[in-house]
N, C-alpha and C positions, 0 to 999 in steps of 0.2 A: 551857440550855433547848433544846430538841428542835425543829427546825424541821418545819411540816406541808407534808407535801405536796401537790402538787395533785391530788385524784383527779378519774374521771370518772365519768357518774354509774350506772354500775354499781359503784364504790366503788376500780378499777383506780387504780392508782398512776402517772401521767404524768410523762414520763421529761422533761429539757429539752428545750426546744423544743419540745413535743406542747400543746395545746388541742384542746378539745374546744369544738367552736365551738355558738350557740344554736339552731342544728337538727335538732344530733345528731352531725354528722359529725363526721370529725378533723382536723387542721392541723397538720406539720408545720414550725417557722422555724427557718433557719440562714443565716451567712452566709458568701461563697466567700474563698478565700484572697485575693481580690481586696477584701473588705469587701465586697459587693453581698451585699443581701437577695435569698432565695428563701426559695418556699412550694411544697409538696406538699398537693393532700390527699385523703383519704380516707373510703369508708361506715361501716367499722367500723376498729377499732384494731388488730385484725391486720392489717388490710390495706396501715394506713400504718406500721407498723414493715417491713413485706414492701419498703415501698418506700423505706424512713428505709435497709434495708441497701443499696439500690443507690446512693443516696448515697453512704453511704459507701466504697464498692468505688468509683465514679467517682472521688472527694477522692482517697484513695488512688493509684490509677492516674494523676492530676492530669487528667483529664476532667471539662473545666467543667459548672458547672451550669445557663449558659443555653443548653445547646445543643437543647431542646427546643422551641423552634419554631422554630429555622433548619432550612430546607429545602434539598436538595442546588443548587438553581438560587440558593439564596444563597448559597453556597461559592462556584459556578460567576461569580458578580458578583466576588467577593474575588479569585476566581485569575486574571480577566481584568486587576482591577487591578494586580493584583502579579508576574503572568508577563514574566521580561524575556528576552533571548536567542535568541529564535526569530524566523526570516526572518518576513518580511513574508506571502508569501504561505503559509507556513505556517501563523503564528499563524491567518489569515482564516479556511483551510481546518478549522481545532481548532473553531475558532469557528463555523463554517458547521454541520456536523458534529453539535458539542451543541445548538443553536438548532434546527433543522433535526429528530432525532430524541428528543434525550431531555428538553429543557425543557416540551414542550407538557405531556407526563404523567408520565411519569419523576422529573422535575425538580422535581417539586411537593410531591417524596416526603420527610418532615421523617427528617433522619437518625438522629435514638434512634429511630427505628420501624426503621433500613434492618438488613436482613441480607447474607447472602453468596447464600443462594437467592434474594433478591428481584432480584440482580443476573444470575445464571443465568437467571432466567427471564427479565427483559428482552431477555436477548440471543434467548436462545430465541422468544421472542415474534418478535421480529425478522425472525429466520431464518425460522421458521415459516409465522406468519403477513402479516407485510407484507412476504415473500419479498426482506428486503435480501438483498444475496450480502456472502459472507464477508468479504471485504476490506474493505467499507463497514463493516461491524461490525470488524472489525478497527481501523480510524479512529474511529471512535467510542469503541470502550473508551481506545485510547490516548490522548484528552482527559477521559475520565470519572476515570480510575484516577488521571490527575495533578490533577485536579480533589476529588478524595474523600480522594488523598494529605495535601492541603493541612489536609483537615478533620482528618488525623493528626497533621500537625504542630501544629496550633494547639488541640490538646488537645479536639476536639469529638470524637473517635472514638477510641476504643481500638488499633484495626485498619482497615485498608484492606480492604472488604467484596470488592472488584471484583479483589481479589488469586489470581490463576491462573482467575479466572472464564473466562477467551476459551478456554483450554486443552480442559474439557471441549465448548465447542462447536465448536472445532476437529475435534475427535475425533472427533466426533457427525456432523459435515457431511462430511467428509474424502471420503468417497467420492462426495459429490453434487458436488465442486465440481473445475472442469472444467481440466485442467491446459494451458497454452498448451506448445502444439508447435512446433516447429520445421518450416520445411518441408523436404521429403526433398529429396537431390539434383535428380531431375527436375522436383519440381516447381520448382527455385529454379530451371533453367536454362531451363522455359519462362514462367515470370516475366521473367528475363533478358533471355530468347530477344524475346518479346513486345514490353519496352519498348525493344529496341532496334532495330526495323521502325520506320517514318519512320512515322507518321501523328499522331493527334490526343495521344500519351500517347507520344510520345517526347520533349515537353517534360521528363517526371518522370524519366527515367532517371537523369540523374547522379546525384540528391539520392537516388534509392533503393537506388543501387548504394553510394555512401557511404555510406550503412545499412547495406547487409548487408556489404560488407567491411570495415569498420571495428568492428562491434558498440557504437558510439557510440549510448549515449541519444537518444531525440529532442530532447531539448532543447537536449544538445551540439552536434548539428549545425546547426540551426536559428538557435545562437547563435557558429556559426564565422564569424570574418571573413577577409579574403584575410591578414590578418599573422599570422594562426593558425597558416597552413602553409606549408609552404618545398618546392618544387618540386624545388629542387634537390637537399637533402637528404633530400626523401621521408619527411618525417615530417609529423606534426599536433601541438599542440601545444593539450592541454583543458586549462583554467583556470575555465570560467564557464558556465553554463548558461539559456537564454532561457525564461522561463514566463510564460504567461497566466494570473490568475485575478482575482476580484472584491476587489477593495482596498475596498472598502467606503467609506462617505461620498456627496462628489460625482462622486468619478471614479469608480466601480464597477469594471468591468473593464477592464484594460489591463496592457502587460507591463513581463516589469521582470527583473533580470540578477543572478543570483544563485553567486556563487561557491562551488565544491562544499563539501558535507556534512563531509565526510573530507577527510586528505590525501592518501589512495586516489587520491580522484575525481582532484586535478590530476595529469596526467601528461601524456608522450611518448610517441605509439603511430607505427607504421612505418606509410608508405605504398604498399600494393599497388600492382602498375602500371597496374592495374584503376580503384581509386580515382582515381589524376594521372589518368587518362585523363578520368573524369567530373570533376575539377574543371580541368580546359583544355574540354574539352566546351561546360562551364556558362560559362566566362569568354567562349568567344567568340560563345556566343548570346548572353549579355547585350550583348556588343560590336556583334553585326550587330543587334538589336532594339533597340537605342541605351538601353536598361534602364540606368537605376545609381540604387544604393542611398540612400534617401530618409528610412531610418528612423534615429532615435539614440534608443537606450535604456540610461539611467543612464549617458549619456557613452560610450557603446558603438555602433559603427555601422562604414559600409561590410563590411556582413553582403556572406557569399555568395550564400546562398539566398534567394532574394527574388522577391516576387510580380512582377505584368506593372505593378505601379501603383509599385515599388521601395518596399514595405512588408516585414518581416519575415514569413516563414511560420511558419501557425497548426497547430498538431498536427492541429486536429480537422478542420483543410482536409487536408493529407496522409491523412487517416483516410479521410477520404470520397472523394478519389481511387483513396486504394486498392481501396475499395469499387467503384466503377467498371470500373476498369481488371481485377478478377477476375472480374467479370461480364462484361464484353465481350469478354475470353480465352478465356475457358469457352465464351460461344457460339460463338467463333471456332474452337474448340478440334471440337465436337460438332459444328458444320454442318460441317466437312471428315473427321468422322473415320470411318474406309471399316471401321472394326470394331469390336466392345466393348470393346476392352480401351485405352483411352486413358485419359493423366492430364490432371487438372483441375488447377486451384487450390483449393485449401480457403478460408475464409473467415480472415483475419487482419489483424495490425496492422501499426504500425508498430513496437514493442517485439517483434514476433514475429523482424524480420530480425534484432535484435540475437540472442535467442536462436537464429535461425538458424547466424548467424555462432562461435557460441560453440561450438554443436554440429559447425561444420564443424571448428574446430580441435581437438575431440574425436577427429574422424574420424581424423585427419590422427596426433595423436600427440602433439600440442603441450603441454610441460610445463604443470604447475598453476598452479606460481607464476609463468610466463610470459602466462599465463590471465587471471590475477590482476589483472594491472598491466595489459595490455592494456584489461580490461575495467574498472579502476575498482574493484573490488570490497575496501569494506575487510577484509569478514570473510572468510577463506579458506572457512569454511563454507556460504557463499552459493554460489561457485565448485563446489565439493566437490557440492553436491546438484545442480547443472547437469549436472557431470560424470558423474556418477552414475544420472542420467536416461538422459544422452544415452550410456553407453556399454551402457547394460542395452539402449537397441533394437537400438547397433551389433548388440552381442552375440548378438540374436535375428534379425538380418536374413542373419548372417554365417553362423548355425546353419543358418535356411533357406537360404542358398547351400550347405554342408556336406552338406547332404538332397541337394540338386539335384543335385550332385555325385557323392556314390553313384547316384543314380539312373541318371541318364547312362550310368556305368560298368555300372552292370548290366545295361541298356540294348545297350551294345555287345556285352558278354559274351555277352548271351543271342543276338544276328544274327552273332557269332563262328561260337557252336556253332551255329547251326543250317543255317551256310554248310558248316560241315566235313559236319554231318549228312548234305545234300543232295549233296556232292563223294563222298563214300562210295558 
């Protein structure tokens, strides 16, 4: 005997799992390979076969079927919990980052709606219009994309939407965003020149000259102590790096001692006689101001560089001295200067001495892979586009010497001839 099917009531033949429910609409029931009921439904009965195939295209792929109302800020909850690996103050920073830009609206976005342009345009938005700069966006995808990752792994997504997204807005902004320079020879020797006159900013000198002859991070220096380096031997010795940032809870911010990224980062770098100079400098000011070091972080202490109160120094205090000390140059600079043609300081950091320093042994001739290990760098291609900055201005400052140079000479030639001219 012939079993009846169910029709609906246009007399259509209803496939399993289809009703046609008492108001007209349609219902599809299925359940996941997990045994969990789900429902679809729909106005008319095309519309819910239209959506019975995306079912099944998800089943297929093994993309679950409750992933329509989790939201990307509900992923962002699972990847907080299940993130293990990453420093302390990194994770805060991941976490600062999505809190901070993409939860309030972004984050609310349910991800069977999300696309790859919905993620282009966020950024873009970004850029655009709440004028973050690149790097910040940069930070941010790089918690989104392992955050959206996770919703790959665990079968709510097909693809990773946010995949090569930063790329085109890299592209796009490329020319807007402002490259850090290195400063030119003169200006680094009235820098120099500057903190090495006795008055209110020749306390900074050693800690900024260890800067720029070393090309040491800030954080490396900040977190040298006197057994880091050997006077004798003239060398430094990086293992570990000092950072400030918000721990979150009840301590919020405070620092904490973090051992490098890479195996790059730990090394042996040589000591200039420049460098020993500034740290005997620094020892025996601390020694006539009767200074000694007050702070221990993570078992870590008798730092070198250390405030007037024998606390650890703050990057964003170095920042703002520097800040200072280029301003009160420049007018020092401009109230003496008997003609137009003087140099200034440009506005910079304290990451600018390090790429100072890296440019100067650009200058100089200094192998790559010697580059390399000096500065830390695990990628040689880090190295390599330094390089390649700094040797494109050599290149064009040496060109304009080459002009100058003809010039001269023609110069001469021409008060030659016109000495024979007038001897005639």
């Amino acid at each position: 005997m012939a079993v009846e099917r169910r029709k609906d009531d246009k007399g259509r033949v209803l496939k399993d799992g289809e009703h046609q429910r008492t108001n007209g609409t349609y219902e599809y029931k299925w359940r996941d390979k997990r045994g969990k009921r789900h429902s679809i439904y729909a106005k008319s009965l095309d519309e819910l076969r239209d959506k019975e195939i995306d079912v099944l295209r998800d089943a297929l792929d093994g993309i679950r079927a409750d992933k329509n109302d989790l939201s990307i800020n509900d992923l962002y909850y699972r990847w907080v919990q299940l993130k293990k690996g990453l420093k302390l103050n990194t994770f805060q920073n991941y976490k600062y980052m999505y809190t901070q830009f993409v939860k309030p609206d972004f984050g609310e976005m349910h991800i069977v709606d999300l696309k790859r342009s919905d993620v282009r345009a966020f950024y873009n938005y970004l850029a655009d219009t709440q004028h973050v700069k690149a790097n910040t966006i940069d930070n941010i995808h790089t918690v989104l994309h392992q955050v959206l990752e996770l919703g790959v792994e665990d079968e709510y997504l097909r693809y990773n939407p946010s995949d090569n997204a930063l790329k085109e807005l890299k592209r796009a902004h490329n020319a807007d965003s402002e490259k850090r320079r290195a400063l030119t020879v003169p200006e680094q020797e009235l820098f120099e020149q500057y903190l090495s006159k006795n008055g209110k900013y020749h306390r900074w000198y050693p800690i900024f000259i260890v800067m720029m002859w070393t090309g040491m991070r800030v954080g490396e220096i900040v977190g040298l102590r006197w057994c880091d380096i050997d006077l004798e031997e003239e060398t430094i010795s990086v293992n570990h790096t000092l950072v400030y940032f918000d721990k979150g809870g009840s301590e919020r911010c405070g620092f904490a001692v973090n051992t490098p990224k890479t195996k790059a980062g730990e090394r042996i770098i040589p000591m200039l006689p420049k460098v020993k100079e500034a740290f005997i400098m620094e020892k025996e000011y601390q020694k006539e101001c009767e200074i000694t070091c007050e702070a221990t972080v993570d078992g870590y202490t008798d730092f070198i560089f250390i405030n007037r109160f024998g606390g650890v120094q703050h990057q964003g205090t170095l920042n703002k001295a520097l800040r200072r000390i280029i301003r009160d140059c420049n007018y020092e600079v401009l109230d003496n200067a008997k003609d137009k043609e003087v140099v200034t300081l440009p506005r910079f950091s304290n990451h600018s001495l390090r790429h100072t320093f890296t440019t100067r042994m650009c200058e100089a001739g200094v192998n790559i892979k010697a580059m390399q290990d000096i500065l830390g760098h695990a990628d040689a291609e880090t190295t390599l586009q330094i390089y390649t900055d700094a040797t494109k201005e050599l290149k064009k400052s040496e060109m304009i010497n080459f002009e100058d140079y003809f010039k001269a000479q023609r110069l001469v030639k021409f008060k030659m001839n016109k000495m024979e001219g007038e001897n005639e």
